[in-house]
C-alpha positions as CSV (number, residue, x, y, z in Angstrom):
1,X,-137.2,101.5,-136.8
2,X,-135.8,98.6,-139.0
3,X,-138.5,96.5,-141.5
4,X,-142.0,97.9,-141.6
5,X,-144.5,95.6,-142.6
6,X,-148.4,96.6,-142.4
7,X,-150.4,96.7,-139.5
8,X,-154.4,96.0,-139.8
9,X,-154.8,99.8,-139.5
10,X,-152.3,100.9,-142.1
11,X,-151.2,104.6,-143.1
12,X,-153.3,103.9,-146.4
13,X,-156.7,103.3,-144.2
14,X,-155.9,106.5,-142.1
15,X,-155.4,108.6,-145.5
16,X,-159.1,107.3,-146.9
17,X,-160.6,108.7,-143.8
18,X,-158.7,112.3,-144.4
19,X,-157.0,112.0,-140.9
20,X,-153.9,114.1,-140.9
21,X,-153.3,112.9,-137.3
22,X,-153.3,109.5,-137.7
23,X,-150.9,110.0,-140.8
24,X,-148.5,112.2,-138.4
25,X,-149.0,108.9,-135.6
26,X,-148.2,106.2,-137.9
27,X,-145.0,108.1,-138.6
28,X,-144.2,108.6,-135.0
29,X,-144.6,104.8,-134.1
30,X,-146.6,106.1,-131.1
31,X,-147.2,102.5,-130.2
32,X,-143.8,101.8,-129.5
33,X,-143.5,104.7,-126.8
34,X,-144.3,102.9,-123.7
35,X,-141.3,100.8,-124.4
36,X,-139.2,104.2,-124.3
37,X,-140.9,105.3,-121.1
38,X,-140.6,101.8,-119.2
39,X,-136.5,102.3,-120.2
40,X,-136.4,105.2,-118.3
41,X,-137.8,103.3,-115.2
42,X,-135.2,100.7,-115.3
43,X,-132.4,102.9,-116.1
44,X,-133.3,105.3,-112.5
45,X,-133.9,101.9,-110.9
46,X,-130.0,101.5,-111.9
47,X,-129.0,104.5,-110.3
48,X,-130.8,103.6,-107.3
49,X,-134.0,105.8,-107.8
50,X,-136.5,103.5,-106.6
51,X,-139.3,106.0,-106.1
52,X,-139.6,107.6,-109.7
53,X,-140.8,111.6,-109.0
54,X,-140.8,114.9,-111.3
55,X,-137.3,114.1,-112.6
56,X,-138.2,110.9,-113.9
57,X,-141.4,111.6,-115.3
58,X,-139.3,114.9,-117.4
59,X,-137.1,112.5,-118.2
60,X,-139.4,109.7,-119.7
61,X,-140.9,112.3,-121.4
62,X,-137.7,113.5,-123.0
63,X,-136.9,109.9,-124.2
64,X,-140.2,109.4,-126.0
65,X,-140.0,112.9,-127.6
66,X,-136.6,112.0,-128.8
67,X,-138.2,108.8,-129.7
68,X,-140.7,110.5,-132.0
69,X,-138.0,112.9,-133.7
70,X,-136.2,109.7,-134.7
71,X,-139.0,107.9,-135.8
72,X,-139.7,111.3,-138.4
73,X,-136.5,111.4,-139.2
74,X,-136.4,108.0,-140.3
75,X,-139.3,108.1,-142.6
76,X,-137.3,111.3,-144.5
77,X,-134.3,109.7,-144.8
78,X,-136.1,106.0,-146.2
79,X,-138.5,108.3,-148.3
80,X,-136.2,107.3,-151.6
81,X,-136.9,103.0,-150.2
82,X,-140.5,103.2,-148.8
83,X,-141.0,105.0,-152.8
84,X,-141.3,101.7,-154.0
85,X,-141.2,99.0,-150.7
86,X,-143.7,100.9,-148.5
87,X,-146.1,103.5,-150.9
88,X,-148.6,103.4,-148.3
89,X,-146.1,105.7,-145.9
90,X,-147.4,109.3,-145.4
91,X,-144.5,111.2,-146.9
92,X,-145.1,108.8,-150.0
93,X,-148.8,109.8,-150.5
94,X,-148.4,113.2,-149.5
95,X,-150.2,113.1,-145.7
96,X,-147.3,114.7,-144.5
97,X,-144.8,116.5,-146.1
98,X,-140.8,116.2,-146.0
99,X,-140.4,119.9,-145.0
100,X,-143.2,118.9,-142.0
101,X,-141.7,116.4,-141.3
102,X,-138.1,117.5,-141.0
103,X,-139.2,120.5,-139.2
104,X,-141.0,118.3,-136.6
105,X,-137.9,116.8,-136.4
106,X,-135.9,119.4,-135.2
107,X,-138.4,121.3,-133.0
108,X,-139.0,117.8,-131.7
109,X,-134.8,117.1,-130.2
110,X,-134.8,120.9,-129.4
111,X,-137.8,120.5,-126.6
112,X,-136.4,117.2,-125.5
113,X,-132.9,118.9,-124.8
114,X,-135.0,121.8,-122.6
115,X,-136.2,118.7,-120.7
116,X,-133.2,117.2,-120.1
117,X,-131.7,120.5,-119.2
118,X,-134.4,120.7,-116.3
119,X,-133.1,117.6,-115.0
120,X,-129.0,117.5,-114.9
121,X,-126.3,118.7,-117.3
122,X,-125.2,115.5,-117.1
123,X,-128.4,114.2,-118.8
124,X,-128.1,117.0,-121.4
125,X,-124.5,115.4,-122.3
126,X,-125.8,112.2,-122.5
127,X,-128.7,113.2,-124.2
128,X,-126.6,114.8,-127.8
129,X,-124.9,111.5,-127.4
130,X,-128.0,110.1,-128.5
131,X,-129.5,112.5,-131.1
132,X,-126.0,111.7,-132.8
133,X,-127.0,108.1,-132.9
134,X,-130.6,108.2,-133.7
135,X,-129.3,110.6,-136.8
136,X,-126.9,108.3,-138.1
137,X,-128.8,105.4,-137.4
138,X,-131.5,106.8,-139.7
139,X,-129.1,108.5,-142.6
140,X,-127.0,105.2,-142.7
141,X,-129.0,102.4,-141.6
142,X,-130.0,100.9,-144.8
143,X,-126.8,100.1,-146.2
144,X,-124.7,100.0,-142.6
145,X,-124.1,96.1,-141.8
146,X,-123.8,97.4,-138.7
147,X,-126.9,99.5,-138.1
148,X,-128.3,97.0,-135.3
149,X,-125.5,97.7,-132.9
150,X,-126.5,101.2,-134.0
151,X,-130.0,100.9,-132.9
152,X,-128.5,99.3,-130.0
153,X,-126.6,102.2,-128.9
154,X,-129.7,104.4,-129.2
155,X,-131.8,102.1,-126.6
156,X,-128.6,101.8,-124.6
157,X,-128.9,105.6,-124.2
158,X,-131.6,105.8,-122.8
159,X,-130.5,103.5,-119.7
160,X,-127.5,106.2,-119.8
161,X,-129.2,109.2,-119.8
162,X,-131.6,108.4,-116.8
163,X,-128.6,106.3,-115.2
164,X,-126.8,109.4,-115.2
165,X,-129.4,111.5,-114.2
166,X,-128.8,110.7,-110.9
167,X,-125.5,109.1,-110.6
168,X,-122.2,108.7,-111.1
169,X,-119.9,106.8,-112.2
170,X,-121.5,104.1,-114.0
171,X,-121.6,100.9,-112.1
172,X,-121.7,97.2,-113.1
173,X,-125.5,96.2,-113.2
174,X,-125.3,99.6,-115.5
175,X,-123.4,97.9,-118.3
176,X,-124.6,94.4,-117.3
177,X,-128.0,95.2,-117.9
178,X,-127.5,97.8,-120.5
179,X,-125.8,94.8,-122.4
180,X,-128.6,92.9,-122.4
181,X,-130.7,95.3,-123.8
182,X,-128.5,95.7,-126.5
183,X,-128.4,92.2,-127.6
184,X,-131.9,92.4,-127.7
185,X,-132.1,95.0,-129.5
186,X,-129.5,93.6,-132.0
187,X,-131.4,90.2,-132.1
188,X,-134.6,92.2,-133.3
189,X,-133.2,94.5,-135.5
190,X,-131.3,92.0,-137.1
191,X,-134.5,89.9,-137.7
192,X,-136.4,93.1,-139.0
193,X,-133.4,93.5,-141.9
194,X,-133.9,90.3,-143.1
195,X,-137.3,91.6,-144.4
196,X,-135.6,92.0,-147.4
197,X,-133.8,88.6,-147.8
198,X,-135.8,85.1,-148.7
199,X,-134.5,83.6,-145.7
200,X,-133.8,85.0,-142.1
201,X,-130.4,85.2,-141.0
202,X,-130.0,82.3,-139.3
203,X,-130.8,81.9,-135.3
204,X,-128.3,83.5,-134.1
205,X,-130.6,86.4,-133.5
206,X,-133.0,84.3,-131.7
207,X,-129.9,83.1,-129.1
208,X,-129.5,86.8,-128.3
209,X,-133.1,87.2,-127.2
210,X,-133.1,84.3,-124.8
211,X,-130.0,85.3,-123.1
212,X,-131.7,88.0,-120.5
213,X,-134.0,85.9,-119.3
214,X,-131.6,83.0,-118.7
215,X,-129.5,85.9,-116.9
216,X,-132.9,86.8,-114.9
217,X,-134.0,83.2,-114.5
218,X,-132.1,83.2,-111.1
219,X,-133.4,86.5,-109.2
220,X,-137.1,86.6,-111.0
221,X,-137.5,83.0,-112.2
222,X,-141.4,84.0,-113.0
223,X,-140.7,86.9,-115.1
224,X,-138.0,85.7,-116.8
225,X,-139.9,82.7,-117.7
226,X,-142.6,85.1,-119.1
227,X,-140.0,87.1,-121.4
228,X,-138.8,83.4,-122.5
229,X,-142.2,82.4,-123.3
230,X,-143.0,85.6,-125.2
231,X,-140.0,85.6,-127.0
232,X,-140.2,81.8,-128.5
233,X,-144.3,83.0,-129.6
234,X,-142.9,86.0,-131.1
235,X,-139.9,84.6,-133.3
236,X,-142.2,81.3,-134.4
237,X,-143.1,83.9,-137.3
238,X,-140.0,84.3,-138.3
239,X,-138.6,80.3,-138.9
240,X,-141.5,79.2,-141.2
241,X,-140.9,77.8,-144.4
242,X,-144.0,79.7,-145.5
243,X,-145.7,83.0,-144.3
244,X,-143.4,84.8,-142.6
245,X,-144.2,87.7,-140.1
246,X,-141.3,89.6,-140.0
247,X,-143.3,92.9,-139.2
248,X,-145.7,91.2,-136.7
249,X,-141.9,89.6,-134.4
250,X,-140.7,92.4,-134.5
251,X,-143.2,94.3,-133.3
252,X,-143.8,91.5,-130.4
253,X,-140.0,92.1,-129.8
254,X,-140.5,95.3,-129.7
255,X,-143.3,95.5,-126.7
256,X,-141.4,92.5,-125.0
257,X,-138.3,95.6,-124.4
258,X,-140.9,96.2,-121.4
259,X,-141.1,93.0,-120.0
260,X,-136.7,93.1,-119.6
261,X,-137.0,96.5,-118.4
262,X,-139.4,94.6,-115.6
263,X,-136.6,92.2,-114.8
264,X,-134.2,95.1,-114.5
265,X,-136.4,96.9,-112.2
266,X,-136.9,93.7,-110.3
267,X,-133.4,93.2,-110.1
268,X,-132.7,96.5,-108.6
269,X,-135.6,95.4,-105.5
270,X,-137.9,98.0,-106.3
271,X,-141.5,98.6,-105.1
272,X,-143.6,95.6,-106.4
273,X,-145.8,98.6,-108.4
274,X,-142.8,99.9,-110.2
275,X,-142.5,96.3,-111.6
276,X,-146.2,96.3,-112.6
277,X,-145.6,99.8,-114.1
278,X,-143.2,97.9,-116.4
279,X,-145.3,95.4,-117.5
280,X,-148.6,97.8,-117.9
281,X,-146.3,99.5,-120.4
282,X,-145.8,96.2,-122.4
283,X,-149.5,95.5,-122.5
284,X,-149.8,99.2,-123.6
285,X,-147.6,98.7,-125.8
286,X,-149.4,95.5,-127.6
287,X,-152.8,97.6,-127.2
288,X,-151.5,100.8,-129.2
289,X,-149.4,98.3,-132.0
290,X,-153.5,97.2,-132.9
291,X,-154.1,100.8,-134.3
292,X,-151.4,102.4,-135.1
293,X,-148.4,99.9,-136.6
294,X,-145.4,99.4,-134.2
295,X,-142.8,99.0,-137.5
């Protein structure tokens, strides 16, 4: 979600080869999904599930399917923008079809709700919580001055949902690290709206990206290190006087929501493979983003 920009494989390529698939991919952001999946890990890791089993993996599997139906969504509802900003989206040229799409959408929560209802009630609850703000995300974010908190809250969820999966009441390393997922979800979804603008908004979005690992720097000085590092290469596209890579940050940004999830993990003393699960979903992440664009 937020400012697309095109990725060397573009919707336009896939559409000159005739492949319907790719068109329906580059819609669903599958690139981005590891980032989904690695939340789920550090949201159980909250709740004190350090050996992920069937629950977990229904519930990552939820998360990225409701990922997907927001993604859809989102390419309906900016159909009217993307008209003139983004003609190369599939809607646009007629790859896929609003009615398709929409459809997909729906279908799409429905099965994610049958997965949640496998798990808990309490992670069915949490789960409408989050359709509600994926849907108004999409419907309102364009013109919503606050649509990054909005995104926020959608990330957020999915800490919640697997959080409460398996425990209750919510507990303070919950919100602590659930709030520093959300700044940096509002620092790169505030850089992504300035897409639009001649000048980013200033660096206050970079100060909320640093402040995890500075948290982190303490209890996993190495990994937090490595998020700091990753962050300051991914943001030097944004601060040029010339050039600027708003699409290519943000999608950095984006795959770096693996690396905190790490830290959270880390944080929480899980298995040493659990941590490397994280970070196999960052590099994942940055593998996918090379053929099918993250933005």
């Amino acid at each position: 979600m937020g400012a697309r920009d095109a990725s060397p494989l573009t919707t336009t390529t896939l559409d000159r080869r005739g492949n319907a698939i790719g068109a329906w991919l580059t819609m669903a952001r599958v690139s981005n999904s590891p980032t989904v999946a690695t939340n789920v890990l550090a949201g159980a890791a909250l709740a004190g599930v350090l050996d992920p089993g069937a629950s977990v993996l229904l519930l990552a599997l939820a998360m990225v399917i409701f990922y997907t139906a927001g993604m859809l969504l989102n390419d309906v509802c900016d159909y009217g923008w993307d008209l003139t900003h983004r003609p190369d989206r599939p809607l646009v040229t007629g790859a896929v079809s609003r009615q398709s799409a929409l459809v997909a959408t729906i279908a799409l929560f429905a099965v994610g709700l049958v997965l949640l209802w496998l798990v808990s009630l309490a992670s069915v609850l949490a789960g409408l919580v989050l359709i509600a703000l994926i849907v108004l995300y999409d419907v309102w974010h364009k013109t919503n001055p606050l649509s990054p908190l909005v995104m926020a809250g959608c990330r957020l969820m999915v800490y919640v949902t697997a959080f409460v999966a398996f425990a209750w009441p919510p507990t303070t390393l919950l919100v602590i690290c659930g709030g520093l997922l959300v700044l940096h979800l509002v620092g790169l979804t505030a850089i992504a709206k300035s897409e639009a603008r001649p000048n980013v908004v200033g660096y206050w979005p970079a100060a909320l990206l640093f402040v995890a690992p500075v948290y982190f720097a303490l209890s996993s000085p190495l990994l937090a290190l490595t998020d700091a590092i990753w962050i300051g290469s991914s943001i030097r596209y944004v601060y040029r006087r010339e050039n600027r890579q708003i699409g290519t940050t943000v999608a950095r940004l984006i795959a770096g929501i693996s690396i905190l999830d790490a830290l959270v993990i880390a944080r929480m003393d899980a298995p040493p493979q659990w941590i490397v699960v994280a970070l196999l979903g960052f590099a994942l992440t940055l593998l996918l983003q090379r053929y099918v664009e993250g933005t």
